[in-house]
N, C-alpha and C positions, 0 to 999 in steps of 0.2 A: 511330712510334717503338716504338710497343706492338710490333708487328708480327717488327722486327727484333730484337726480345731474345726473342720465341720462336723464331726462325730459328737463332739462335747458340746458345740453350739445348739444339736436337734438335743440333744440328753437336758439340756437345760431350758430350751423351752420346752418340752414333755413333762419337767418336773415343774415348770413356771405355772403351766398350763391347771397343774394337777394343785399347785399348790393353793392357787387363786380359786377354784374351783370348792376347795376344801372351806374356804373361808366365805364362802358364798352360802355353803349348807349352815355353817357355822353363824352366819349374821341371820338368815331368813329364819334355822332354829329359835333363834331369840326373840326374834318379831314375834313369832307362833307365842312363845310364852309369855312377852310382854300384853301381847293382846290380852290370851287368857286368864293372864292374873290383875288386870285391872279392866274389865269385863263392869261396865257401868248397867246393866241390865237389872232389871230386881222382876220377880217372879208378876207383879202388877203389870210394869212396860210390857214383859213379852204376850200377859196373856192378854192386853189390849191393842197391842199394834197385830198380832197375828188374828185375834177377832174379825177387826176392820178387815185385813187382807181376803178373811172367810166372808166378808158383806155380814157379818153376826154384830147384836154389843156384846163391848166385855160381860155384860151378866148374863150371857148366854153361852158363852164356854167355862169349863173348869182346866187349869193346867193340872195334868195327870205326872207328866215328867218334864227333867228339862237338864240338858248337858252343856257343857261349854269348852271346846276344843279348838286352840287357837282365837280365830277372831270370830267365830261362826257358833251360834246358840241354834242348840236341837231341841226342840219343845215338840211334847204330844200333847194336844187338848183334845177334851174332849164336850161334846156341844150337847145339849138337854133331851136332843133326840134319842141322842145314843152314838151318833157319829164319832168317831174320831179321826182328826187331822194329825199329820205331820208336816210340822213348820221349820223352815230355816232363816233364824235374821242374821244376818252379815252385817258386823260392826258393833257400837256401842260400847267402846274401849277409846284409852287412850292415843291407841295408833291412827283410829279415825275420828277424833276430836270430839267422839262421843254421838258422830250420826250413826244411822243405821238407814241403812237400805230397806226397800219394801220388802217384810216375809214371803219367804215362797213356799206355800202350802198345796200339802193334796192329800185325798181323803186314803184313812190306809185301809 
């Protein structure tokens, strides 16, 4: 009898373990889409803070694209040379109260 309530005890933290687990995917999914749907960025913010991060002014890059995946914005500009960068700001959502981190850029 002993036997079978330690068998059901490991079954049930295994299924504790799996379930708690589940709801982990389940809340951080949320986060991901809470960020990207209230994404305080406007195409002006990114293509002047990832400027600055290039030592350029904003009237010296043009944004070519720009994506937003969770809390993280993908911008490509492009600078009068002809260069083109790839930028990432993290942030600028409700989840981080609207700061952002410095872009991290590099020439593609």
């Amino acid at each position: 009898m002993r036997h079978n309530f330690k068998v059901c005890l490991l079954n049930f933290e295994k299924m504790r373990s799996l379930i708690i687990s589940a709801d982990l995917v389940t809340i951080f999914s949320g986060c991901a889409v809470v960020a990207e749907k209230t994404n305080f960025l406007n195409d002006d913010d990114v293509r002047r803070q990832s400027a600055r991060a290039l030592g350029l002014q904003p009237d010296e890059v043009k944004l070519v694209s720009r994506t937003t995946e969770g809390s993280n914005t993908y911008a490509v500009l492009q600078a009068k040379n002809g260069k083109k960068y790839a930028c990432t700001l993290n942030g600028g959502n409700l989840l981080t109260a609207g700061g952002v981190n410095p872009p991290q850029c590099k020439a593609q």
